[in-house]
LUMVOTOR-328569 format. One record per residue (C-alpha): x, y, z; residue number from 1. Coordinates in nm, 2 decimals. Each point is the difference from the previous one (the first is absolute). Layout:
% LUMVOTOR-328569
((X; Y; Z); NUM) ...
% end
This chain:
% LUMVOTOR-328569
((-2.18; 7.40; -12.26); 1) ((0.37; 0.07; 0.08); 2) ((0.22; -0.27; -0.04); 3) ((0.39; -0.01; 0.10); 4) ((0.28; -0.21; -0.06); 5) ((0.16; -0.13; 0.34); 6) ((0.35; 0.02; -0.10); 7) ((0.17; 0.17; 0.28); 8) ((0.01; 0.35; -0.14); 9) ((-0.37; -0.01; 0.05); 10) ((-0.16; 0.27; 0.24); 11) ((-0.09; -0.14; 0.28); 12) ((-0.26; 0.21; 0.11); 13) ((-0.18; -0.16; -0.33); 14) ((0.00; -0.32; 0.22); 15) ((-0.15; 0.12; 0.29); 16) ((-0.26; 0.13; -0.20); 17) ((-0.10; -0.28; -0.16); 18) ((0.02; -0.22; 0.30); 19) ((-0.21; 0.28; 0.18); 20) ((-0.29; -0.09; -0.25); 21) ((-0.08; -0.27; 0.19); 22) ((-0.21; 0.08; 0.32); 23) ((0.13; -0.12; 0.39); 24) ((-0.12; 0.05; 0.34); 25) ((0.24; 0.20; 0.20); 26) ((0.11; -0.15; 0.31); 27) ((0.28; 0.15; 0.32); 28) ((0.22; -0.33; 0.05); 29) ((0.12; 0.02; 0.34); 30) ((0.32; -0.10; 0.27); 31) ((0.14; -0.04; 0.30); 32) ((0.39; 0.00; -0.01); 33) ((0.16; -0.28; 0.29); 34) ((0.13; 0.37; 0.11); 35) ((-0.41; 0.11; 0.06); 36) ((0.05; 0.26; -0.32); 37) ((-0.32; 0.03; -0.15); 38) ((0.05; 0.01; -0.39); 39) ((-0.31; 0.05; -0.25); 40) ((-0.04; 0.09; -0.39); 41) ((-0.29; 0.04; -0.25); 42) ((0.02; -0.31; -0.24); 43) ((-0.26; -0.12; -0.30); 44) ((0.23; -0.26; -0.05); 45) ((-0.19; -0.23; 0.25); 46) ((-0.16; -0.37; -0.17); 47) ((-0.16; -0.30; 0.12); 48) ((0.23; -0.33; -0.07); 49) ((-0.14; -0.29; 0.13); 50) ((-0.34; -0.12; 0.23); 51) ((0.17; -0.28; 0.12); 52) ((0.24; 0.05; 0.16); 53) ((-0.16; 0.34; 0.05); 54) ((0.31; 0.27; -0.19); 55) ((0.04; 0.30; -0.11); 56) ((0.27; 0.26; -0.19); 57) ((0.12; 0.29; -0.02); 58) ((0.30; 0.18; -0.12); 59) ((0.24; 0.34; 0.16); 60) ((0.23; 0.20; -0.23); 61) ((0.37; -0.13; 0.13); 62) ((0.07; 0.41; 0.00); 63) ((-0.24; -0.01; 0.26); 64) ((0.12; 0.04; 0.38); 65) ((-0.22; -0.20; 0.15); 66) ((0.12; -0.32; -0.17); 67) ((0.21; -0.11; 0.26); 68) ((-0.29; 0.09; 0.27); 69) ((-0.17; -0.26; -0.17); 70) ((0.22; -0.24; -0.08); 71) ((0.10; -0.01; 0.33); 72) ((-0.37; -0.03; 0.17); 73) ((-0.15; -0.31; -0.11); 74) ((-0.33; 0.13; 0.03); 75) ((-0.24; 0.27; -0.17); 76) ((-0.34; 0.10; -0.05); 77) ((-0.17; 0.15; -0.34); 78) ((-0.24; 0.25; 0.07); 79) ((-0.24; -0.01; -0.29); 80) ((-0.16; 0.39; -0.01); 81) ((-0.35; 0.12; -0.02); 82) ((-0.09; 0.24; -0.23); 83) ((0.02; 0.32; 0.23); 84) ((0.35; -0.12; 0.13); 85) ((0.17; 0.19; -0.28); 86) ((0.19; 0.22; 0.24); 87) ((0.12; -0.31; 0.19); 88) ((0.17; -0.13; -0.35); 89) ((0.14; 0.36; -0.04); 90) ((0.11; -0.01; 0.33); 91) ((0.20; -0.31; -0.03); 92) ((0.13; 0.07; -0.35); 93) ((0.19; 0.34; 0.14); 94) ((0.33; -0.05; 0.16); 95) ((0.02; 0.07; 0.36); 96) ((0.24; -0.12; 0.29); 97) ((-0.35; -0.15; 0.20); 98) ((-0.32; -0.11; -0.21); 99) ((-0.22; -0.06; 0.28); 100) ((0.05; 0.33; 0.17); 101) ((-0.39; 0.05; 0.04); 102) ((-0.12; -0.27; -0.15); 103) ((-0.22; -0.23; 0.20); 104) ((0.07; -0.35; 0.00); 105) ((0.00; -0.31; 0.21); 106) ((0.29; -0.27; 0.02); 107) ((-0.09; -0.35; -0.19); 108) ((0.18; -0.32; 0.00); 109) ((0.40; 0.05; 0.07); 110) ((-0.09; 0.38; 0.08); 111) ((-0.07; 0.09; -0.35); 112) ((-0.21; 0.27; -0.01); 113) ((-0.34; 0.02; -0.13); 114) ((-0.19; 0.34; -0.14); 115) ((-0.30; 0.05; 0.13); 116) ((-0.29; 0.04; -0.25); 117) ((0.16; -0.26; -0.31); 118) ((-0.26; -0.17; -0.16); 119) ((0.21; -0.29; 0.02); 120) ((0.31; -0.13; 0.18); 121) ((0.24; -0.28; -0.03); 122) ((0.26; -0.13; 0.27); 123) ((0.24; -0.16; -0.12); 124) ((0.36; -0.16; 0.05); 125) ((0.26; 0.01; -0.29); 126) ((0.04; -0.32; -0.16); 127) ((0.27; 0.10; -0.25); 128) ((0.14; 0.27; -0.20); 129) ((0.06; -0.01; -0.37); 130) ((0.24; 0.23; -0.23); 131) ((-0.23; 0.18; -0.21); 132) ((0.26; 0.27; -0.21); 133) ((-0.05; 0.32; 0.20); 134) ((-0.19; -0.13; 0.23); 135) ((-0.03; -0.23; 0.24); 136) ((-0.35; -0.24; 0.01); 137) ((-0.09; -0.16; 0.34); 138) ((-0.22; -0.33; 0.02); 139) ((-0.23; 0.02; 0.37); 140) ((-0.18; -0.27; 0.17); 141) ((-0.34; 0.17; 0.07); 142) ((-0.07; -0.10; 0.40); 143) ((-0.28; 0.23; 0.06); 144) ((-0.21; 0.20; -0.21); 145) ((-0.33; 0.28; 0.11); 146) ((-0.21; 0.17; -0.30); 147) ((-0.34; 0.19; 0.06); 148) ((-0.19; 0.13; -0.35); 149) ((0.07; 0.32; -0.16); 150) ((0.15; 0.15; -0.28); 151) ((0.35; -0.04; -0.11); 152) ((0.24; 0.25; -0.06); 153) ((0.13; -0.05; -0.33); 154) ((0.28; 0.15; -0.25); 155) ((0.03; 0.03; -0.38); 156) ((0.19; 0.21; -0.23); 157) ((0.17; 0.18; 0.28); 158) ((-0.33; 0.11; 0.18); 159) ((-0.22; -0.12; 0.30); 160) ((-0.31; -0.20; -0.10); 161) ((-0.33; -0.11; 0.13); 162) ((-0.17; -0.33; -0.17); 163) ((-0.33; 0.04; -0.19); 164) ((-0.19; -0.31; -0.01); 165) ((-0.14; -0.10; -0.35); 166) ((-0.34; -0.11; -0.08); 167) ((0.13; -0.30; -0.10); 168) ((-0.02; -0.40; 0.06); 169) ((0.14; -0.05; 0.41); 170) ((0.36; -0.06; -0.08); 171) ((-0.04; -0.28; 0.31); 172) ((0.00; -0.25; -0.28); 173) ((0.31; 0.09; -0.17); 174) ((0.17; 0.06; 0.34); 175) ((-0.04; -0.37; 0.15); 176) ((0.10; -0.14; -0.36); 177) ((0.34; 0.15; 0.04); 178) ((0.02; -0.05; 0.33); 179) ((-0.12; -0.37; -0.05); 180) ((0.29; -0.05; -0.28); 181) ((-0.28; 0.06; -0.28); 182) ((0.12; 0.33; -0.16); 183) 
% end
């Protein structure tokens, strides 16, 4: 196992790689600018917060030019990816002047769009924003959600992933513990 001294003349490319160790889905988090700009990226920086009140997070890289899009909108969607959508996250993760140039989607709460064929999808209106070093972490109020069943997209270690399931115990035991405060 590598280790490495965060000192600040670390690599930080040694950073990334650890932090890619640990699995995420892959979601498209989405915009409608007050202008009607549509602005979308590829993120695995998506988490759940609360339940109650129902919240989410997320963070953007402040380099990133659609920060102000989004800071600016209120609203936005996350568009959790199924596990043949890998083209959709490479679509979004390339710079281009228009994302959604042939990409079919429908307008959701506030005019945010939604991709079509997400295994999941959460509206949302920005609560707050919090300075998180180079980048910027939003806080959403979910106010609508739609899921169907399928697999998730998934990366680790700089590669798209499919889940395996394990002949193990169901995990539904472990999952409502933490979500029931018992973990």
């Amino acid at each position: 196992m590598k280790q490495v001294l965060l000192d600040g003349t670390h690599d930080t490319r040694d950073l990334r790689n650890a932090l890619g160790r640990f699995p995420t889905g892959v979601t498209v988090i989405t915009t409608r600018t007050p202008g009607g700009k549509l602005e979308g990226f590829t993120a695995n920086s998506f988490s759940a917060l609360s339940l109650d009140p129902p919240l989410v997070l997320w963070s953007i890289s402040r380099k990133s030019m659609s920060v102000p899009g989004f800071v600016d909108a209120g609203h936005f969607a996350i568009n959790v990816l199924r596990s043949g959508q890998s083209e959709i996250s490479h679509h979004f993760a390339t710079p281009r002047e228009n994302k959604f140039d042939g990409m079919p989607f429908e307008d959701g709460l506030a005019g945010v769009p939604l991709l079509e064929g997400a295994l999941a999808r959460f509206e949302c209106k920005t609560e707050t924003t919090v300075d998180g070093g180079d980048h910027l972490l939003f806080v959403g109020r979910v106010h609508k959600i739609s899921y169907g069943d399928g697999e998730p997209l998934i990366f680790n270690a700089g590669k798209y992933c499919t889940a395996v399931p394990l002949r193990a115990p169901s995990a539904q035991t472990d999952l409502d513990g933490v979500w029931d405060g018992l973990g």
